[in-house]
N, C-alpha and C positions, 0 to 999 in steps of 0.2 A: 054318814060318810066319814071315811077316815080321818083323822086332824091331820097325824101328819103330810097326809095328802095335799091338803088344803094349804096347809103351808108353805109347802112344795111350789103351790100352784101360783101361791100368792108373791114369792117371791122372785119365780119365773117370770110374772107378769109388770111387778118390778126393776127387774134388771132391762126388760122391754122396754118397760118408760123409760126407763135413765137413757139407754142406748138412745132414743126418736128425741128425748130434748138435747142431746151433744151432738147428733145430726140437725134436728132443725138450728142450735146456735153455729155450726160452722156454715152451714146456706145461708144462714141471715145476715153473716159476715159477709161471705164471698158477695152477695146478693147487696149489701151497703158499699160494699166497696164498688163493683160494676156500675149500680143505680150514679152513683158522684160522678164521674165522667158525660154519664148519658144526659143527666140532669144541665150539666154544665155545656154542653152542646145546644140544648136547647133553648139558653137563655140566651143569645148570642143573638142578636137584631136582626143579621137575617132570616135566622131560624121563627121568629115574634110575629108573623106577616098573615099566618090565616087560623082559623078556629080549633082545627085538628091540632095544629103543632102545642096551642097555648092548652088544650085538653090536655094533651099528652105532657105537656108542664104539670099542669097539675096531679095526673097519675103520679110522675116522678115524685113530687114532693110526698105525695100519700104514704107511696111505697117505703123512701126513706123514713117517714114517722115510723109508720109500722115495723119495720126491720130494723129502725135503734133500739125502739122496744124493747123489742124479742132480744137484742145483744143486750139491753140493757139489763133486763131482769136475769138472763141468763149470768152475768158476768157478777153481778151483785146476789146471785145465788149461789154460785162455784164458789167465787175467792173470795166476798168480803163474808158474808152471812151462811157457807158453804159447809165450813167445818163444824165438826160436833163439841165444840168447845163448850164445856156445861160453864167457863163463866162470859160468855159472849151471849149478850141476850137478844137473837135475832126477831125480835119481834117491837123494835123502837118503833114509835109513832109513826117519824119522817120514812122511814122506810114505810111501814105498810103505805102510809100516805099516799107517797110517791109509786106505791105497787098499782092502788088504787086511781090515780089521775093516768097513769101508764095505761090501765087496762081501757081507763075511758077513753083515752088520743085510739089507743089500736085499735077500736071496733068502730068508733067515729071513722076513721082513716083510712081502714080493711072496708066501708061497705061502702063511701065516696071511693072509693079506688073501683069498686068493683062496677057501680054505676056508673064513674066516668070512661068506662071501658065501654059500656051497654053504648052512651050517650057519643061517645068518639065513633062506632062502627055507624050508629043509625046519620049521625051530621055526616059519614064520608058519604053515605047511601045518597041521600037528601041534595048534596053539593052535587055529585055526580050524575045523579038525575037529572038538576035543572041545570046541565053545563049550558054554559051560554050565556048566561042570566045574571047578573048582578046581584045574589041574596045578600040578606045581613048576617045571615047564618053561617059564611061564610069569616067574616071579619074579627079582629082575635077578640073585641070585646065581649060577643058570643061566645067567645071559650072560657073568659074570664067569671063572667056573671055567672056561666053554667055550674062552673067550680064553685062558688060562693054560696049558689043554689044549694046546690047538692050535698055540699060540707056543713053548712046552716041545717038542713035536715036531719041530716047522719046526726046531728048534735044532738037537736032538739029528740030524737029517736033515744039514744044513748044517753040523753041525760034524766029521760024518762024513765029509761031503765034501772042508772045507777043512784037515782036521788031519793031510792031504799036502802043505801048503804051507810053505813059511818061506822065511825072506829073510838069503840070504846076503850075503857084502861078494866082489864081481868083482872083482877086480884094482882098483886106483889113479887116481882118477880127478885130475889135474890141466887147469888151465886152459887153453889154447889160449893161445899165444903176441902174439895178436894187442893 
């Protein structure tokens, strides 16, 4: 195949990424900022009174993790560690470090979020069926436990995954002469 083609192609496909990660960090923004209000509504004692609402507490919290994330690593990718500055060495400890506990909160947080979505539709089903009835499935400690459940898993999932990772020191890195 031709090289320059392939070049072509590579760099087309490129410019595609750059564009989907500066879209997904301005949703992630709007997305953190909308989520704080909603979050804050529903911490409010009226709002505390049955299983659904304390669920949906905790989706909020999830989502927030998730979407500092995403503005987190984005913003520490653009402007601090961003530029192609040959004497800034984007590859400090704390940084990857921090890339790496980042990635384990967002998949911890993205798949409790995803279950307490599963978990909030089957308890409205559940409550609605036995109207009438006095459950406990109804009562917010039901929502609370389920969160704790569910986030404890995500963990134990996630830490299974990432407790093949660590961060070594490559070789020396010095300045560019320039």
């Amino acid at each position: 195949m031709n090289k320059s083609l392939n070049e072509k192609l590579i760099n087309f496909i490129n410019d595609i990424a750059e564009n989907v990660f500066i879209v997904q960090f301005v949703i992630s923004t709007i997305g953190l900022v909308m989520n704080v209000p909603h979050l804050l509504i529903l911490l409010h004692n009226s709002m505390r009174t049955s299983s659904t609402n304390s669920i949906m507490i905790g989706i909020a919290i999830c989502d927030l993790i998730v979407l500092s994330e995403n503005v987190y690593e984005r913003v520490q990718g653009y402007w601090f560690f961003g530029s192609q500055n040959p004497c800034i060495n984007d590859s400090k400890f704390w940084y990857m470090y921090s890339l790496l506990i980042g990635d384990f909160l967002q998949t911890v947080f993205e798949r409790a979020s995803y279950w307490l979505g599963v978990s909030l539709a089957f308890t409205r089903l559940v409550i609605m069926k036995m109207s009438g009835t006095t459950l406990k499935i109804s009562k917010p400690l039901f929502g609370y436990l389920l969160i704790l459940a569910l986030v404890g898993l995500s963990s134990v999932l996630s830490a299974y995954y990432y407790c093949g990772y660590s961060i070594a020191q490559w070789g020396t890195w010095e300045p560019e002469k320039k």
